[in-house]
C-alpha positions in Angstrom: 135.0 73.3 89.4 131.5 74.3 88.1 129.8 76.8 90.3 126.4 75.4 91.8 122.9 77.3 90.9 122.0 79.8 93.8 119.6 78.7 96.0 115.7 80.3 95.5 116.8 83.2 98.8 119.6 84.2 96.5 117.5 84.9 93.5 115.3 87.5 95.1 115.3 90.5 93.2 114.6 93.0 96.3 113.8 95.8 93.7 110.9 93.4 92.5 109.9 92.8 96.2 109.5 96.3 96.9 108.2 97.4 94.1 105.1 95.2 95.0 105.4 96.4 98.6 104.6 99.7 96.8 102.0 98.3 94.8 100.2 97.1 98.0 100.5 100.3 100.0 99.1 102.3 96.8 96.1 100.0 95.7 95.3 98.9 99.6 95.1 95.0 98.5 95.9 93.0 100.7 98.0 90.4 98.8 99.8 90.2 95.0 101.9 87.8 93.5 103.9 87.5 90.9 105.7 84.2 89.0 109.1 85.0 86.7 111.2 82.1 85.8 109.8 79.5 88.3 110.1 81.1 90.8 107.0 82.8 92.6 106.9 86.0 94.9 104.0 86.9 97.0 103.7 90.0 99.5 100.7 90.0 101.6 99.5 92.9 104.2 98.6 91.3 107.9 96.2 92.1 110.0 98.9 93.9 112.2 99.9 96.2 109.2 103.1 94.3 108.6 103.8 92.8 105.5 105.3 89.5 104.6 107.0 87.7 101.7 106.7 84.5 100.7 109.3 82.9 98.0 107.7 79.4 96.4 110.5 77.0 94.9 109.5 73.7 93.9 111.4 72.4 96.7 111.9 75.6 99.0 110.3 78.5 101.0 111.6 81.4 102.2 110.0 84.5 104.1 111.1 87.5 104.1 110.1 90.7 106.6 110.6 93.6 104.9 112.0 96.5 107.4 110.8 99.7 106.0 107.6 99.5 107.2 106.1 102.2 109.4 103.9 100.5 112.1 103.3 103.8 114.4 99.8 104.0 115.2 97.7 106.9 114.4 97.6 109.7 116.0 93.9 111.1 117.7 92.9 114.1 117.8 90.3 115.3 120.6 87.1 114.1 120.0 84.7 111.3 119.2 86.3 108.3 117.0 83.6 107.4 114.2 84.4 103.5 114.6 84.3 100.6 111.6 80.9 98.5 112.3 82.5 96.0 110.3 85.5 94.7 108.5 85.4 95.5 104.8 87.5 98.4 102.2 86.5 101.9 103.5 86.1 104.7 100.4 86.1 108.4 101.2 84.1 109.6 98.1 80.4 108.0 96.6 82.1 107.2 93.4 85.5 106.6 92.2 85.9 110.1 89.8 83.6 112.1 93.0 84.8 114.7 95.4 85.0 112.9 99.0 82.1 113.0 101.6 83.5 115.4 103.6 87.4 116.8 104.2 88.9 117.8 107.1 87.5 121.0 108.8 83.7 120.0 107.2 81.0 120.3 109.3 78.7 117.4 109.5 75.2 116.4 110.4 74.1 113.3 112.9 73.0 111.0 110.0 75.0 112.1 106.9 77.1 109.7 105.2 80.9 110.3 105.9 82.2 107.3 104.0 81.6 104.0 102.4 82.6 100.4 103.8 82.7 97.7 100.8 82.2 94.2 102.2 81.8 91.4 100.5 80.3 93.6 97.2 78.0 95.5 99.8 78.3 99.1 99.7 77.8 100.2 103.8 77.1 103.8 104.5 78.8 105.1 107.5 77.1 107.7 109.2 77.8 110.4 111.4 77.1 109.3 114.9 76.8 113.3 116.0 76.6 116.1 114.9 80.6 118.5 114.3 83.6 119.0 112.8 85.9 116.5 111.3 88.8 117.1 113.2 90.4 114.1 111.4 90.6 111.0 109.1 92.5 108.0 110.4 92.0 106.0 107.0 92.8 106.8 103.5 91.0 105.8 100.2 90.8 102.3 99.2 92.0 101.0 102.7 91.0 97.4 104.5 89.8 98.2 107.7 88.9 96.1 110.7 85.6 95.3 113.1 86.2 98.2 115.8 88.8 100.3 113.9 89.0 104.1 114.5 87.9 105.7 111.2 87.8 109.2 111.6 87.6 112.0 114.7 84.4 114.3 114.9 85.1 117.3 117.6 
């Protein structure tokens, strides 16, 4: 009796799919897919942190919640949260090859730029709302961030 052709779910290569989970986390998109032999994989960051997997078939679709995520909020340090005005890709540093704004322990002025927000190929300056010490940065490099979203802690 011939065996039949596994279904699209049993033809996931879970190395693949985490290997793009990786590729996500370390670029900061927010989606990549990939197609191999017919059959497509996407992995795409929501806006709750979690990630989910799509598998395309011509006839089938399957998702796939990947478990190793770590969805633990921040934590805050004392102080005042520098806030996102906007929803966009925040960069620590003026240019990709340039030491960052500031680092942790900096002192900074009410005015000075502390980091950039990209949206929509705009370039945002985000500046100190006081005058301190960065006590902390709740963002990395390269990271979406939302309308409202702590950024960073000034003390």
């Amino acid at each position: 009796m011939p065996s039949s052709p596994k279904a699209p779910a049993e033809q996931i290569d879970a190395r693949l799919v985490r290997r793009l989970a990786g590729i996500l986390n370390d670029t900061g998109l927010s989606e990549i897919e990939v197609e191999r032999d017919g059959l497509r994989i996407r992995v795409a960051r929501t806006l709750t942190a979690a990630a989910t997997v799509a598998v395309a078939a011509p006839t089938a679709v399957v998702a796939v919640a990947p478990a190793a995520l770590d969805l633990a909020a921040p934590a805050i340090a004392d102080g005042d949260a520098v806030k996102s005005p906007m929803v966009g890709t925040v960069y620590l540093q003026p240019q990709p090859d340039s030491p960052p704004f500031f680092k942790v322990g900096d002192t900074v002025s009410e005015g000075q730029t502390m980091m950039i927000i990209e949206a929509m190929k705009t370039m945002n300056p985000i500046p100190a709302p006081r005058a301190g010490r960065i006590l902390e940065f709740l963002v990395v490099n390269g990271q979406p961030v939302e309308f409202g979203e702590p950024l960073a802690i000034i003390g």
